[in-house]
C-alpha positions in Angstrom: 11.0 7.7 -18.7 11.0 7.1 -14.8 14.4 6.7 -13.0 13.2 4.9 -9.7 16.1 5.8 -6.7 15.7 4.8 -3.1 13.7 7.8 -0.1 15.5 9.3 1.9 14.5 12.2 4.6 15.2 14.8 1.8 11.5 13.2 0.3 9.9 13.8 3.2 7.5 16.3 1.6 6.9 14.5 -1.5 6.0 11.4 0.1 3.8 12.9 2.1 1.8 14.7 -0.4 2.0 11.2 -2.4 0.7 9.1 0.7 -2.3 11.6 0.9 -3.4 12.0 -2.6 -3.3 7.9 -1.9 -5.5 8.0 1.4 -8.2 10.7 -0.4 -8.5 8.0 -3.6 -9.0 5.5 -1.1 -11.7 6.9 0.6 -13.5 8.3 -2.6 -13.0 4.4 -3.7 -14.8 3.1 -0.8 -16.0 5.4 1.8 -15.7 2.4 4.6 -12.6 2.8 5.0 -10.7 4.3 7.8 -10.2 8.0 7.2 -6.4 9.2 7.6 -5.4 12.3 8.6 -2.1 12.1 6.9 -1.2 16.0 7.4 -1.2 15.5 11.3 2.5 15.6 13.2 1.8 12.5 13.9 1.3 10.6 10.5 4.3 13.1 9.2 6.6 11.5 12.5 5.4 7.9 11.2 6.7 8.4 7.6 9.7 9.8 9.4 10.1 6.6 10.7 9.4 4.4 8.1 12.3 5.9 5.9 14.7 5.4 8.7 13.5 2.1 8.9 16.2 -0.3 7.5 13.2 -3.5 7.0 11.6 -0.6 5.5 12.4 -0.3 1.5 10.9 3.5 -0.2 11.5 3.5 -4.0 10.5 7.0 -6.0 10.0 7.3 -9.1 11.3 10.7 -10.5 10.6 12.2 -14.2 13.3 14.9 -15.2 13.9 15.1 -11.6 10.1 15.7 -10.5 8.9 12.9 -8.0 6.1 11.0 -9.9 5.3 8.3 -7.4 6.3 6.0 -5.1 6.4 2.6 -3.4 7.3 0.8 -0.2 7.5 -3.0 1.1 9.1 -4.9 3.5 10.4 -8.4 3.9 8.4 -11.2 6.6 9.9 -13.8 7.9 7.0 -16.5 7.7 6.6 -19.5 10.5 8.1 -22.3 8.1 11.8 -20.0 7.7 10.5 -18.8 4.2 10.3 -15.2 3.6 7.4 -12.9 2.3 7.7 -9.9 0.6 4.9 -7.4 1.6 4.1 -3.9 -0.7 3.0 -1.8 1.8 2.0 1.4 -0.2 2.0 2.4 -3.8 0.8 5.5 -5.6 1.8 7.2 -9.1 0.4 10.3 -9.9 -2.8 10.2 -12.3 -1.2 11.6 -15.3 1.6 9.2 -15.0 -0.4 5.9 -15.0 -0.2 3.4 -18.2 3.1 4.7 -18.8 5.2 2.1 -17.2 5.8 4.1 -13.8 4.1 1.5 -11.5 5.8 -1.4 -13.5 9.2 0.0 -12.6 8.5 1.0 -8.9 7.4 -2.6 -8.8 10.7 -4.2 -10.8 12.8 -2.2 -7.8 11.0 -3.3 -4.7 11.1 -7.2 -6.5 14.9 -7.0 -7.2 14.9 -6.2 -3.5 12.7 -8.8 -2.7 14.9 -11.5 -5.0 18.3 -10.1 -3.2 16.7 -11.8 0.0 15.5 -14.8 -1.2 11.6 -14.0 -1.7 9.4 -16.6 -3.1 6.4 -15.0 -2.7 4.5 -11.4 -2.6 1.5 -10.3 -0.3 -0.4 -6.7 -0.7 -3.7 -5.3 0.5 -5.9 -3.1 -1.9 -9.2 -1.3 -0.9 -12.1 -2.8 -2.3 -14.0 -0.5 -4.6 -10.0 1.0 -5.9 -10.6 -0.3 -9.0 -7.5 1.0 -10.0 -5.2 -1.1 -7.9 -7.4 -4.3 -8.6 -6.7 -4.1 -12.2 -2.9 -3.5 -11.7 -2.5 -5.7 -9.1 -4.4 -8.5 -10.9 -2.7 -7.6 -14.2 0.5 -8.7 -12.2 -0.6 -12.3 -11.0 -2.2 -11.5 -7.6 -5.3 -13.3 -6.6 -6.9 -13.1 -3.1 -6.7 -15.3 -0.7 -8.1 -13.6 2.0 -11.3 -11.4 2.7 -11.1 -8.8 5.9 -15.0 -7.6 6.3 -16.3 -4.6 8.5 -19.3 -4.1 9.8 -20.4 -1.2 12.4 -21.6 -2.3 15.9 -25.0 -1.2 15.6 -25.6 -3.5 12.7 -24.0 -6.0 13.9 -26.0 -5.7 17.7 -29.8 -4.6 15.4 -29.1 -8.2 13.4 -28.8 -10.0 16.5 -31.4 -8.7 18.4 -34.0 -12.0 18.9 -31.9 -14.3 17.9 -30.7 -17.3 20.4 -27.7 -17.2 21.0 -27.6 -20.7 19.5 -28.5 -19.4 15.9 -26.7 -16.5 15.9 
């Protein structure tokens, strides 16, 4: 059974290796995305930051006192005083899916979320993670918005001939 515990710097490691086994099941989800290079100083100095970030909540999940996955969310302040709470990241490893593991890290981050005063949750999946969807949806989230991409040279080929009017 997963004991979920807050990050701290002593993770470091683990959730980087957690945040790129997330960013390669992204991209094998739906190539489109943005590639990550999530073992470059850089991304390593951004996690950094983000666990000494005090708007910034890390949960871990550990199983006899291995690291099995992890999530992190923050709390928006929204233009009409309400707040927002926003999952940022999640990932549990394969082999621990269906077992509960995401259920928990998900409790944590809400009890965080209810402490101050959240009526409502926001997240962002890749399309094509299938995965996430079915989790996600399995907990009450619908979408409400869509973010497209589309490369410039499709975008500049489909307008070619058009008048401006039309396009």
């Amino acid at each position: 059974m997963a004991v979920i515990r807050a990050a701290t710097l002593d993770d470091l490691k683990e959730l980087i290796k957690f945040k790129h086994r997330l960013q390669r099941h992204l991209e094998a989800s739906n190539p489109r995305i943005w590639p990550k290079d999530t073992q470059s100083d850089e991304y390593i100095h951004e996690t950094i930051l983000e666990i000494d970030d005090k708007e910034i909540n890390i949960f871990i999940a550990e199983e006899e006192g291995e690291p099995v996955g992890f999530i992190s969310g923050r709390v928006l302040e929204k233009e009409d005083e309400q707040t927002a709470g926003l999952i940022l990241q999640a990932y549990v490893n394969p082999e621990r899916r269906n077992q509960g593991t995401g259920h928990k890290l998900v409790n944590e981050l809400l009890a965080m979320f209810q402490r101050k005063n959240v009526g409502e949750v926001t997240l962002r999946y890749v399309v094509g993670n299938r995965e996430a969807e079915q989790f996600w949806r399995g907990l009450g989230f619908t979408s409400t918005l869509t973010i497209v991409n589309a490369d410039m040279h499709t975008i500049k080929k489909r307008l070619q001939g058009k008048p401006f009017n039309q396009a």
